[in-house]
C-alpha positions in Angstrom: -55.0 92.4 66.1 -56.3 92.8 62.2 -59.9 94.3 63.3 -61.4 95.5 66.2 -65.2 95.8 66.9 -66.8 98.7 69.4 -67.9 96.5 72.0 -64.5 94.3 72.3 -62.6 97.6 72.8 -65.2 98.9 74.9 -64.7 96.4 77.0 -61.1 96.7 77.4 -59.7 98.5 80.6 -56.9 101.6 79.9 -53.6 100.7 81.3 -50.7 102.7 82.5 -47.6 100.2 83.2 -50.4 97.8 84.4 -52.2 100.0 86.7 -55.4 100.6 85.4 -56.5 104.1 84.8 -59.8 104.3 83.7 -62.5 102.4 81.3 -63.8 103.7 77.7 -67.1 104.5 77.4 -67.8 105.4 73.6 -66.0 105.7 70.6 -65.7 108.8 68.6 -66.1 108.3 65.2 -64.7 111.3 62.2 -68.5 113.0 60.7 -66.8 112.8 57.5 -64.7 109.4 56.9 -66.2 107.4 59.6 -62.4 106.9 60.6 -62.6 106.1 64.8 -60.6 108.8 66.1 -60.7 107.9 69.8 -62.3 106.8 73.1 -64.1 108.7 75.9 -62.2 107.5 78.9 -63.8 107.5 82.6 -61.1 107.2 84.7 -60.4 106.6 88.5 -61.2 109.6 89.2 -64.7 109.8 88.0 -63.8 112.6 85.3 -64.1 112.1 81.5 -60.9 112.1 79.4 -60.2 111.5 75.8 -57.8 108.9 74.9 -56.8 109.4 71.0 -56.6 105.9 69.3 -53.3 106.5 68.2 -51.4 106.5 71.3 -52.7 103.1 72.3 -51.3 99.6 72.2 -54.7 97.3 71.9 -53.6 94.1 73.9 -56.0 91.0 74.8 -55.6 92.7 78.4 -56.2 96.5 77.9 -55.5 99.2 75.9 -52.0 100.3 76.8 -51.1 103.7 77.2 -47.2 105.0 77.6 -48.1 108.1 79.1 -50.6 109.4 81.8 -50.3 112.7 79.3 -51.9 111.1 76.0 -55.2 111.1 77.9 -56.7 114.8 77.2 -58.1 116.3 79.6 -62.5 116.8 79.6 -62.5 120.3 77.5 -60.4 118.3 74.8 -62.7 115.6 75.0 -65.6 117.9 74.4 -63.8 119.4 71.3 -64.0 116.0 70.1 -66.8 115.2 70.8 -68.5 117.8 69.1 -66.8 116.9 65.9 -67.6 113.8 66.0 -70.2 111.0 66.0 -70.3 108.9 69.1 -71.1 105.1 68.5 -73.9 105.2 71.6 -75.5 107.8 69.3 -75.2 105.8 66.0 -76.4 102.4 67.1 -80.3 101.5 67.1 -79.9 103.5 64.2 -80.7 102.3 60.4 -78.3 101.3 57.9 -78.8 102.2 53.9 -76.5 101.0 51.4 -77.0 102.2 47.3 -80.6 104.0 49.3 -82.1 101.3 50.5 -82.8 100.0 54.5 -80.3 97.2 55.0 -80.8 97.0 58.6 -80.0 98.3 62.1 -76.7 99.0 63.4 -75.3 97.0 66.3 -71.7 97.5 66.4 -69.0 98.6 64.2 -65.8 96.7 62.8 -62.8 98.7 62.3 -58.8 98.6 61.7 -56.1 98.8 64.4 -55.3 102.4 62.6 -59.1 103.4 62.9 -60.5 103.0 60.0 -63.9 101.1 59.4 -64.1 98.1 58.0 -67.6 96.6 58.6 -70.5 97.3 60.3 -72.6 95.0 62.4 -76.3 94.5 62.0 -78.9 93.8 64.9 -79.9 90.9 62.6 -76.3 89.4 63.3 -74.8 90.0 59.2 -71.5 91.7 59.0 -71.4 94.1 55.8 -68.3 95.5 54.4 -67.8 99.3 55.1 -67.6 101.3 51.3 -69.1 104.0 49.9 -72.1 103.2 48.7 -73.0 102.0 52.9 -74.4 104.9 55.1 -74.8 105.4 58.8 -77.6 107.7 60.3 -75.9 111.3 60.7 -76.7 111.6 64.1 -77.5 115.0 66.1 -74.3 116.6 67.7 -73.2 115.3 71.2 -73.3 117.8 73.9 -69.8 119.8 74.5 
């Protein structure tokens, strides 16, 4: 997969040698670069976890995992999560680009490595991620 948007990954059960472990609930997105770090993962057993994007294989079937040890427990979660914007907390939000209202956020568009490459209007237009684009900086998630 070239690009992945929040809600297809979202939707995307976590997978342990095909037993499934949990579901993501949000993505965590770097305050500074935007880059998608990781998910927040509820699994089976009805505690949160965070599941760093890195040590997943995104297939059209889940989001496969090696390791019942690369999901972090919920204190690591809440250490990233308080560094981080979550993508519940960004969308609704407005969109600028050079200043200027360009719309309301939807969903975001990113590569397999994390970082962003579009963002998806509630207007249905797709705009490339650069610098000049801002998201709403959002108030810090709870710990």
């Amino acid at each position: 997969m070239s690009e992945l948007s929040g809600d297809a990954i979202l939707s995307l059960p976590v997978r342990l040698h095909g037993i499934e472990l949990g579901r993501p609930v949000d993505l965590l997105l770097d305050r500074e670069s935007l880059r998608v770090v990781g998910l927040d993962v509820l699994c089976g057993d009805e505690v949160h976890r965070f599941l760093p994007l890195p040590t997943a294989v995104v297939a059209e079937d889940g989001l496969k995992i090696h390791s019942p040890l690369v999901l972090l427990e919920e204190d690591e979660l809440g250490f990233y999560r308080a560094r981080a914007f979550t993508l519940t907390s960004l969308r609704g939000k407005a969109v600028t680009k050079d200043g200027r209202s360009v719309g309301t956020l939807r969903d975001v568009v990113f590569a397999p490595n994390g970082e962003m490459v579009a963002v998806l209007l509630e207007s249905g237009d797709r705009l490339p991620y650069e610098d000049t684009l801002r998201l709403p900086p959002a108030s810090r998630t709870a710990a």
